[in-house]
C-alpha positions in Angstrom: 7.0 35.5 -3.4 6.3 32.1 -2.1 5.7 29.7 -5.1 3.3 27.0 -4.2 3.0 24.8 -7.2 6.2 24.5 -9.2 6.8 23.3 -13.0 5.1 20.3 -14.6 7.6 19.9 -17.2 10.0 22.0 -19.7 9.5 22.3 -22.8 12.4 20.9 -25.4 12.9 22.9 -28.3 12.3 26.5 -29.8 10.1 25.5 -31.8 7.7 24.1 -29.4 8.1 27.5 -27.9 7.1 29.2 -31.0 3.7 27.9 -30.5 3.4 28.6 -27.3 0.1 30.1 -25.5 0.1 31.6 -22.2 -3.1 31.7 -19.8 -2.7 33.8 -17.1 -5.1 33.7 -13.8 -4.4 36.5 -11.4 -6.3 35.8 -8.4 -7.1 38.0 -5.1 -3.9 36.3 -3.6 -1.9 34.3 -5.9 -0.9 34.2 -9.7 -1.7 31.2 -11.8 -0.2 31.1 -15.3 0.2 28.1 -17.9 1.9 27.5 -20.9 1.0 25.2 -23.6 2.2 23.9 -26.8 0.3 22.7 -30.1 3.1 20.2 -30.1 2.4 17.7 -27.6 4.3 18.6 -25.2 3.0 18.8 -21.6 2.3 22.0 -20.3 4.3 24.0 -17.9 2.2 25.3 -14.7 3.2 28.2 -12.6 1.7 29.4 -8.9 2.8 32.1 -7.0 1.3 34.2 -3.7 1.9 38.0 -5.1 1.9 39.4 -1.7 -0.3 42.5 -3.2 3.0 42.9 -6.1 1.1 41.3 -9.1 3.7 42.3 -11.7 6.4 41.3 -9.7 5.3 38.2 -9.7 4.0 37.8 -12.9 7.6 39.1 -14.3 9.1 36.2 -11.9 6.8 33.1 -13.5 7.8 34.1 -17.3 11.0 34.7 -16.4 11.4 31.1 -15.2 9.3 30.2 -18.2 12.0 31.4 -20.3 10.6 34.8 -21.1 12.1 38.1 -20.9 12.3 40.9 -23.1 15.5 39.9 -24.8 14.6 36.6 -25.9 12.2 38.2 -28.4 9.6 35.3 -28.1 6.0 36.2 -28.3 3.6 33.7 -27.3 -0.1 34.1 -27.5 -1.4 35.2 -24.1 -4.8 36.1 -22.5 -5.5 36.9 -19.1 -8.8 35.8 -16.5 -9.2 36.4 -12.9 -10.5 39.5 -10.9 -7.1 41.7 -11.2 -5.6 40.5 -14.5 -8.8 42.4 -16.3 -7.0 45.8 -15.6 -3.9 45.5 -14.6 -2.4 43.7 -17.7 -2.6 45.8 -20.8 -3.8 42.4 -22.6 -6.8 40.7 -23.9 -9.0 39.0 -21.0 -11.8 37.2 -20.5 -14.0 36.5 -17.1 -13.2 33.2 -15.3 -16.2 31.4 -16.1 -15.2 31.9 -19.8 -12.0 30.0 -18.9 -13.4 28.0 -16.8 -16.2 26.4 -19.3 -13.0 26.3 -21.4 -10.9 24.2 -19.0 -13.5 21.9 -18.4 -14.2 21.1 -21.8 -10.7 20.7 -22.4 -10.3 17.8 -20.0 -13.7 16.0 -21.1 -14.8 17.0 -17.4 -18.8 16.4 -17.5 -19.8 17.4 -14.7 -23.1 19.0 -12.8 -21.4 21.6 -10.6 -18.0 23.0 -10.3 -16.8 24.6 -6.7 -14.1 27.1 -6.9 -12.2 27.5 -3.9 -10.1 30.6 -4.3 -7.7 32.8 -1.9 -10.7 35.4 -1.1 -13.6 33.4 -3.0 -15.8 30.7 -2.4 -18.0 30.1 -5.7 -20.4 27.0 -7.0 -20.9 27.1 -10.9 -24.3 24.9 -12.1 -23.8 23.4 -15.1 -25.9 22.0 -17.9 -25.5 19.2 -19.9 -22.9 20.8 -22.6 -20.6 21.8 -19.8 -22.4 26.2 -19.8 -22.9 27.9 -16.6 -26.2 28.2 -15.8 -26.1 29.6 -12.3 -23.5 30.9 -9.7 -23.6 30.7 -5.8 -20.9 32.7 -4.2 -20.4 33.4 -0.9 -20.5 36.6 1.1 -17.8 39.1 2.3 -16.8 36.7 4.8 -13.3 34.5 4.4 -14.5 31.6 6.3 -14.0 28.5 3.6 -11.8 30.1 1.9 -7.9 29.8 1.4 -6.8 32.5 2.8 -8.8 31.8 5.9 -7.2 28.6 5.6 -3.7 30.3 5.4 -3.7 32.2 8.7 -5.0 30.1 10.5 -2.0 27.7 9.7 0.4 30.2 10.0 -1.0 31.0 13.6 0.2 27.8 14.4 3.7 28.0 12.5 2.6 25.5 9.8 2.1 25.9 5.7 0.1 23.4 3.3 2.6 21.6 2.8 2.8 20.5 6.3 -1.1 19.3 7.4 -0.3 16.0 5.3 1.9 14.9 7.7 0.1 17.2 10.3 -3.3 15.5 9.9 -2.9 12.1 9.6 -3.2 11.1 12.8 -5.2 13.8 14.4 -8.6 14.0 15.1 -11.7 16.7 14.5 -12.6 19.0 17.6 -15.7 20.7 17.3 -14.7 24.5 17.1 -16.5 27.7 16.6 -17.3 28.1 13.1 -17.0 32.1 12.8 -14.9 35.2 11.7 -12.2 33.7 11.4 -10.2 36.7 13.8 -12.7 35.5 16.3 -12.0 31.6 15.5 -8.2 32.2 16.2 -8.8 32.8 20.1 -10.8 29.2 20.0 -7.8 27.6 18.4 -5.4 29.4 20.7 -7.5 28.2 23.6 -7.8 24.6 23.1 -3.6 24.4 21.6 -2.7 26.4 25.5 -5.0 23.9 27.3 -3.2 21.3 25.4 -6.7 19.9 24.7 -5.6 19.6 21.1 -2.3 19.2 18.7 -1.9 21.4 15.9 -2.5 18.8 13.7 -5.8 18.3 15.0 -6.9 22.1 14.7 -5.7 22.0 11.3 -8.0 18.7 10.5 -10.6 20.5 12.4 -10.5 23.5 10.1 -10.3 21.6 7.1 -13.8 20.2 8.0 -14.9 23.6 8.8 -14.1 24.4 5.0 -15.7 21.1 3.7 -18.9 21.6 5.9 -19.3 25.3 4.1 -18.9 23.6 0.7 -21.8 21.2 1.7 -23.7 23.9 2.7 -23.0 25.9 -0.7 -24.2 22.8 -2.8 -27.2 22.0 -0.7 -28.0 25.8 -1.7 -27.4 25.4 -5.0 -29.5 22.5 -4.9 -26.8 19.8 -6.1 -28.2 16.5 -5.4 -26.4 14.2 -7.4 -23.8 13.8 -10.2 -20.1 14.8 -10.3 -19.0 17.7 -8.9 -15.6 19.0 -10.4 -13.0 20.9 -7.0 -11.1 23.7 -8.6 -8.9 25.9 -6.7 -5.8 25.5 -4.6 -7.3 24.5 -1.5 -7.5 21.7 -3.0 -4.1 20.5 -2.6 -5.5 20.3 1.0 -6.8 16.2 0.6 -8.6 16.0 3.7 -11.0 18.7 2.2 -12.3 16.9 -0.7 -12.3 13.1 1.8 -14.5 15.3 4.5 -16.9 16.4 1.5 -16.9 12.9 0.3 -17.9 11.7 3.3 -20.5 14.0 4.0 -21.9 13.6 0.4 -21.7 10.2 -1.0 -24.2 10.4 -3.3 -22.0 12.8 -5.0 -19.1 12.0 -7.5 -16.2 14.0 -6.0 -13.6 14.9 -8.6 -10.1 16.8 -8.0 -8.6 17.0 -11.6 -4.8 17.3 -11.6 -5.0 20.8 -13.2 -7.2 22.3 -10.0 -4.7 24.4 -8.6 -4.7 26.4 -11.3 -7.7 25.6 -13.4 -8.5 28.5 -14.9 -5.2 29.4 -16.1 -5.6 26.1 -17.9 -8.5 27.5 -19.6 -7.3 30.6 -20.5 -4.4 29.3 -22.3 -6.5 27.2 -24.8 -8.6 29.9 -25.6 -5.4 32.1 -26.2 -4.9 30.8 -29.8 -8.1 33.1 -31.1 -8.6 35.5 -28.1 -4.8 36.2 -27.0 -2.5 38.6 -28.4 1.6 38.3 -28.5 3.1 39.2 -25.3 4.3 42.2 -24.9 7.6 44.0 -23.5 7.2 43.7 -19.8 7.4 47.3 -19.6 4.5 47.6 -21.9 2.9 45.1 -20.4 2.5 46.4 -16.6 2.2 50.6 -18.4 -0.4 50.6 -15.2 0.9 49.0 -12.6 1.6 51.8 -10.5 -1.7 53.6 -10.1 -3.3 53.5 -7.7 -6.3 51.2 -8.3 -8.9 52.6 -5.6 -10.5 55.8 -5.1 -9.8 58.2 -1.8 -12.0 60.1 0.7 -11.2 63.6 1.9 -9.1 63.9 4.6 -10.4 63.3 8.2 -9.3 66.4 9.6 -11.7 68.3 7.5 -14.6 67.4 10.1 -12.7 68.1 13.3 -15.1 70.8 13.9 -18.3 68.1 14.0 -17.1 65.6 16.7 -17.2 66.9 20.9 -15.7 65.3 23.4 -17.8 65.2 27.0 -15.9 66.1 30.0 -14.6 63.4 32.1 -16.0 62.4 35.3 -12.5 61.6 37.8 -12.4 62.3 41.2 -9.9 61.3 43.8 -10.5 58.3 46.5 -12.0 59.0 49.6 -11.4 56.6 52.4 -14.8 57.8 54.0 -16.8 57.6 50.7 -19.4 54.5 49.8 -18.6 52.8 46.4 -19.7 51.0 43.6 -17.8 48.5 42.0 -18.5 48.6 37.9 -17.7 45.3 35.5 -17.7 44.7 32.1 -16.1 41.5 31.1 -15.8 41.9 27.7 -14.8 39.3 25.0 -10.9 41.0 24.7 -10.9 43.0 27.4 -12.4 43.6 31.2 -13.0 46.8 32.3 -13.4 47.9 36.4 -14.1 51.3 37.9 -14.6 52.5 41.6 -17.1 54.8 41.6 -18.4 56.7 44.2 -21.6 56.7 45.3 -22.5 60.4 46.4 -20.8 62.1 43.7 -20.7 59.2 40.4 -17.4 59.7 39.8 -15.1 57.2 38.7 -12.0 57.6 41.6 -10.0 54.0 40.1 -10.6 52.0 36.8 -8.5 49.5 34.3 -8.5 48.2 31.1 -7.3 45.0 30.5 -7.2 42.2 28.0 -9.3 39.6 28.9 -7.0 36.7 27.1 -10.1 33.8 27.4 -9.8 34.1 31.0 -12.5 37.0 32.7 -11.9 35.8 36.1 -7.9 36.2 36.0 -8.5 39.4 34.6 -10.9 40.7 36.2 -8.5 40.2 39.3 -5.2 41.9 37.8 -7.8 44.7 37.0 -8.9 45.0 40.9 -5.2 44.7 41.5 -4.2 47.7 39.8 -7.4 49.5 41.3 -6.1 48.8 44.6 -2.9 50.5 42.9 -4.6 53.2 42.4 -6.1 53.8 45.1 -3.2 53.2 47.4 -2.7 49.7 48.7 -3.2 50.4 51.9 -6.6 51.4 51.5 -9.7 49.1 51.8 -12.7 51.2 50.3 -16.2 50.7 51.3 -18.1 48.7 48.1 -21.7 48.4 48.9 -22.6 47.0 44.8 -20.8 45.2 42.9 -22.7 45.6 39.4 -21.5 43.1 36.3 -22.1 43.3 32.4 -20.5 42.3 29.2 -20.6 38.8 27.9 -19.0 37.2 30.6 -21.6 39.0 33.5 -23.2 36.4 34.1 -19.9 34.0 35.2 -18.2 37.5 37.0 -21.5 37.8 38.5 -21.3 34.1 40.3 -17.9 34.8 41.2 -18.0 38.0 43.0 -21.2 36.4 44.7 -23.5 39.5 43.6 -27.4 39.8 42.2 -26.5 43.1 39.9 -26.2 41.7 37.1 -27.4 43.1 34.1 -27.0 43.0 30.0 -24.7 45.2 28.4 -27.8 47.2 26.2 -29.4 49.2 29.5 -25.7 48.8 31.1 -24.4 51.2 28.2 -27.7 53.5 27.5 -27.5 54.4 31.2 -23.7 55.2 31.5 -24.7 57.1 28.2 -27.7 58.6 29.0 -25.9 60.4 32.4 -23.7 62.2 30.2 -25.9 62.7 26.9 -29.6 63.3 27.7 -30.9 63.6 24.5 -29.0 61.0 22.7 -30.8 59.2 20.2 -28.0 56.5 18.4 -25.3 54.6 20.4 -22.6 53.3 18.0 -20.5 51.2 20.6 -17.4 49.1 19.2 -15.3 47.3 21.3 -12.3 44.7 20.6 -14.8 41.8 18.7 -17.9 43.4 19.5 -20.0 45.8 18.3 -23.1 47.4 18.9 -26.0 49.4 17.5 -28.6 51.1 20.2 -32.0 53.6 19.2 -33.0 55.6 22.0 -36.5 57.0 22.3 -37.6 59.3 25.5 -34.3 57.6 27.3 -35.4 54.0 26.6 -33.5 51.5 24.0 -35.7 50.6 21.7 -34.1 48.8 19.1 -30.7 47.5 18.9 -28.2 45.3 16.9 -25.0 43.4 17.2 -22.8 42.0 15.0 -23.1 38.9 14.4 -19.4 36.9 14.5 -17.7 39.2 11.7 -14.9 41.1 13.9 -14.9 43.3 10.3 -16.7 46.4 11.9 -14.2 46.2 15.1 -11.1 47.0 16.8 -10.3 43.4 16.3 -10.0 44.3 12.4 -8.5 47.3 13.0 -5.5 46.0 15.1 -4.7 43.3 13.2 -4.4 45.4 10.0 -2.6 47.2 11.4 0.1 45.2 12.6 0.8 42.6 9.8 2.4 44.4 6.6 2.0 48.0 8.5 4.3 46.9 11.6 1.7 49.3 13.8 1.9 47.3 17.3 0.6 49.9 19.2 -3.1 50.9 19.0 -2.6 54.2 20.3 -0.4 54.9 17.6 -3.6 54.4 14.7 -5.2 57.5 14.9 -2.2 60.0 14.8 -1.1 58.2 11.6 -4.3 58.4 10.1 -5.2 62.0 10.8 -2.1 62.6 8.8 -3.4 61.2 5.8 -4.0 63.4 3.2 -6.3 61.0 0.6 -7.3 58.0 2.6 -8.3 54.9 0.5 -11.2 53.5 -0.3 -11.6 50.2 0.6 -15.0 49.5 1.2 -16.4 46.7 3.6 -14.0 44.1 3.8 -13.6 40.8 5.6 -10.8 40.9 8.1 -9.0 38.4 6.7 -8.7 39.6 3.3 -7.9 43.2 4.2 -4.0 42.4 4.1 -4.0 41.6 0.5 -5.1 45.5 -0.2 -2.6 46.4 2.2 0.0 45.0 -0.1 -1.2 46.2 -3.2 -1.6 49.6 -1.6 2.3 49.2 -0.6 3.4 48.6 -4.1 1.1 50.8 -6.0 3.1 53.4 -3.8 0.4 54.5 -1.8 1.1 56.7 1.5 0.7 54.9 4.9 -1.2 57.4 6.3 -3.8 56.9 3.4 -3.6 53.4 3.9 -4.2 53.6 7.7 -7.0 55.9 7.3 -8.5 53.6 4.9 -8.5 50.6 7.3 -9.9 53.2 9.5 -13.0 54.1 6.7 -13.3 50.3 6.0 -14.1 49.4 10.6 -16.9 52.1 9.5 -18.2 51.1 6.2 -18.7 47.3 7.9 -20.1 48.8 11.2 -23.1 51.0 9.2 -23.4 47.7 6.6 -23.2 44.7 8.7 -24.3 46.0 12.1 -27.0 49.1 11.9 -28.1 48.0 8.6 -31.2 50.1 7.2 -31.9 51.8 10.9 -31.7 55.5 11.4 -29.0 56.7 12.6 -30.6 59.8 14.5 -29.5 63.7 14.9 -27.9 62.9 18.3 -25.2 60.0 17.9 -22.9 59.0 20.7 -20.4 56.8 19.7 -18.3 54.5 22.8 -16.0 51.8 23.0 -12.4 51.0 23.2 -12.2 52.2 19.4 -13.7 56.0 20.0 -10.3 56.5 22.0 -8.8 56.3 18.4 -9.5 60.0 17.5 -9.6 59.1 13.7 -12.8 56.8 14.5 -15.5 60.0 15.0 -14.2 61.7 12.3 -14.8 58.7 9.7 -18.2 58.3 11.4 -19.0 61.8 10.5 -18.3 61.9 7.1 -19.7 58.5 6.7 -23.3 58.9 8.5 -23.4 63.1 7.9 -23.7 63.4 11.1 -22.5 65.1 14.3 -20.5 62.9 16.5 -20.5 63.4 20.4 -17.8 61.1 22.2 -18.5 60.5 26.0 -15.2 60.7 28.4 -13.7 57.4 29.3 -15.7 56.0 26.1 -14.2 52.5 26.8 -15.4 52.5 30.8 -19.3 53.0 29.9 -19.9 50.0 30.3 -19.0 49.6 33.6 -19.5 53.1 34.8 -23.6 52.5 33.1 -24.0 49.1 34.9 -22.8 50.6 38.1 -25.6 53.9 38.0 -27.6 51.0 37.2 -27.0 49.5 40.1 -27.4 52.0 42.5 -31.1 53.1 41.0 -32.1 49.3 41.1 -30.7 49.2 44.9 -33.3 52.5 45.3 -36.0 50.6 43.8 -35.5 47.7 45.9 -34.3 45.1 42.7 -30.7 45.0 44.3 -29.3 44.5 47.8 -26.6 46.1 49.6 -23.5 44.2 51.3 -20.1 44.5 52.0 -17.3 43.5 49.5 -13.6 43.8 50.2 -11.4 44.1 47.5 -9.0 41.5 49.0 -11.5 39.0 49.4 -11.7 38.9 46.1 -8.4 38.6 45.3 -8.3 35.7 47.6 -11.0 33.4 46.0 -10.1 30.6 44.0 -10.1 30.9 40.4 
């Protein structure tokens, strides 16, 4: 446990603590408690990152409080926050409750109140006598919010205690405002280019959170008046200066208390709602179970996912061949394929790192590898897609370029006539294709959230699991027995359920299998939507290799899964058929490309 804010004060005598009243806010990351005395006495505030072990470190912050078991003191206490409601067998009351309370405590009139949690972004409209009239909270997404906040610091080595010093003198750089898995390869980016310090990325994130705050009050229609910041991003100053500068006609107030604000409130209202603290045993008579329901296990649908035949052949020096790209936003994908016979003879699978040109030539190096290096293969096409087709397609100096929608219908459709769904997820992307008479006709993407990816996927994985390996995903999840249910989740709040999975005792395997559940629920939520998923669903990608994947899909969608071999080349085995039917049709021309010519080109 990391403890964030420390004490305010002690309290001096027993009988200051015999009047004691104890709020307690137990957030989706950290745990917020405050004691108060009738006395005078100034109040004693507590917060603490729980790591997913909420009575471990509730235990810890009344412990240093002066409260164990054998002390026999029995201050009033009433819980708020979106765990403490069932974890704690004690009275509790919803944060706005405590909020309103807090508020009015301090002699805060104010117009709107912005809460800026670990997981939650929320704006509170207020009336006149300090009541919530309306609430505007933000989506599934943990962009503006703390934890975002948090890993993207840590990324770069530094805590909030350190951008004070960090951003002083640094400067804003416009960056990608998105998922914030997806914003970490911007930030890499620029820090490896040296095109910016970490203090700068930091001050560049900070107004990434104040511009979402803007955004959440101009929503909520907050024009003028005196808006109260809660939370403990607040501790982060240049937050509050970048909304202040952005909003002037606003009255920007950070009360003392913010960190832990509705603790605050809590504990005033504990002198009629609370009850006498309990033996800690007593008081956590829950905390092991599980809190989250499971699915079935995935092995049960074995029997409804098929798995095409692959399409290798072996190199022949005599042969013509097509040269397939897909420069993908983590990885670049090549295959040699030849041209009589469509089979893919060479092919890698590499991680594209922000740099598809110096991939895509490791990738041709290993084809050459492959193929013997010796040999110097006759390419006729060289065919691009992906995001980066249209710079690859410059580069290799070649006029087949096409998108990756009729790139990946037509690798499908050669092994899958009758297919009627693609479900394609790759590293950040992922797609959603309808197929009538073997012609897309609607499709969807998702639009920066990495939370229905492989992105999300590995870096669940590897934080508080210590998975490194992809390949090793799937054979821990198909030996899950009662995988959880997580539901859609952003990305970067996924970690905190991990931890509360761990100390609720729950098996890896189930948690693993969860993760895997949760890359599904987000896909069929955030990316297909309300389309129809059809009868005859082929599902690509990087992620199908995980065998788990199908197997989710099928229990998810009802539906029979059909997985194409090589599902992460389609891309690039699709654009090159592609190629070779536009080169029959006269739309693409013929020449001759050498393997080590391109090797030899400049970057």
């Amino acid at each position: 446990m990391k403890a964030i804010v420390s004490t305010l004060n002690d309290f001096g005598t027993d009988k200051m603590r015999q009047q004691d009243r104890i709020g307690i806010d137990i957030g989706s990351t950290s745990v917020k408690v405050v004691r108060l005395s009738d006395s005078g006495a100034e109040p004693v505030a507590h917060v603490t990152t729980h790591e997913g072990n909420v009575p471990a470190a509730v235990m810890n912050i009344l412990t240093q409080m002066g409260l164990d078991d054998r002390t026999g003191e029995r201050p009033l206490v009433l819980v708020t926050g979106t765990e403490g409601r069932f974890r704690l067998q004690l009275p509790d009351i919803i944060a706005p409750v405590a909020l309103e309370s807090a508020l009015a405590q301090l002699g805060l009139q104010a117009k709107a109140v912005v809460c800026m949690g670990g997981e939650d972004l929320v704006v509170y409209s207020l009336d006149e006598k300090g009541r919530i009239l309306s609430t505007h909270a933000g989506n599934k997404c943990a962009s503006g919010t703390g934890e975002f906040f948090r890993q993207q610091l840590g990324r770069m080595d530094l805590s909030l205690d350190d951008i004070h010093d960090a951003g002083a003198c640094a400067s804003v750089h416009r960056l990608s405002a998105r998922c914030s898995v997806f914003m970490k390869s911007d930030c890499t980016h620029k820090l490896n280019k040296g095109e910016a310090t970490p203090g700068d990325i930091a001050l560049s994130l900070s107004r990434i959170m104040a511009d979402k705050v803007c955004d959440f009050l101009t929503k909520a229609r907050i024009d003028t008046g005196r808006v109260v910041l809660t939370g403990g991003v607040t501790k982060n100053r240049f937050i509050a200066d970048f909304i202040r500068d952005s909003r002037p006609e606003l009255d920007i107030v950070v009360p003392q208390e913010s960190p832990y604000f509705e603790a605050f409130g809590a504990a005033f209202l504990a002198g009629d709602l609370g009850a006498p603290l309990p033996l800690f045993a007593e008081l956590f008579a829950n905390s092991r179970a599980l809190s989250y329901d499971t699915y079935p296990p995935l092995r049960i649908h074995e029997g409804s996912v098929r798995y095409m035949p692959g399409v290798m052949g072996t190199f022949d020096p005599a042969a013509e061949y097509i040269l397939g790209v897909d420069g993908g936003s983590t990885t670049t994908k090549v295959a040699l394929i030849n041209t009589a016979t469509s089979q893919i003879v060479a092919s890698h699978y590499g991680r594209t790192h922000g740099n598809p040109v110096k991939t895509l030539k490791e990738c041709i190096r290993e084809v050459k590898r492959q193929i013997g290096e010796s040999q110097n293969p006759r390419i006729s096409i060289v065919a691009t897609t992906g995001s980066s087709r249209e710079l690859l397609g410059v580069f290799l100096q070649t006029d087949a370029v096409f998108n990756e929608i009729i790139a990946h219908t037509t690798g499908t459709i050669f092994f899958e006539p009758d297919v009627d769904t693609i479900i394609e997820i790759g590293g950040q992307d992922a797609k959603y294709v309808s197929i009538n008479n073997a012609v897309p006709v609607d499709y969807a993407m998702n639009e920066a959230c990495s939370a229905g990816t492989g992105s999300f996927l590995e870096e669940s994985c590897r934080g508080d699991l210590n998975i490194h390996d992809a390949g090793d995903i799937g054979p821990i999840a198909l030996a899950a027995r009662a995988p959880l249910k997580y539901g859609e989740h952003c990305s970067a709040f996924i970690n905190s359920d991990i931890r509360k999975s761990i100390q609720q005792g729950a098996d890896r395997a189930d948690i693993v299998a969860g993760l895997i559940f949760s890359v599904i629920s987000n896909y069929l939520n955030r990316v297909s939507g309300n389309r129809r998923i059809g009868n005859h669903v082929v599902l690509q990608g990087g992620v199908a290799k995980n065998p788990a994947v199908p197997l989710a899909f099928v229990h998810l969608t009802g539906r029979p899964i059909c997985v194409p071999p090589h599902p992460e080349l389609m891309g690039c085995f699709g654009v090159a058929i592609l190629a070779h039917r536009k080169w029959q049709e006269g739309a693409v021309s013929k020449a001759d490309f050498h393997l080590d010519d391109i090797l030899d080109r400049d970057i």
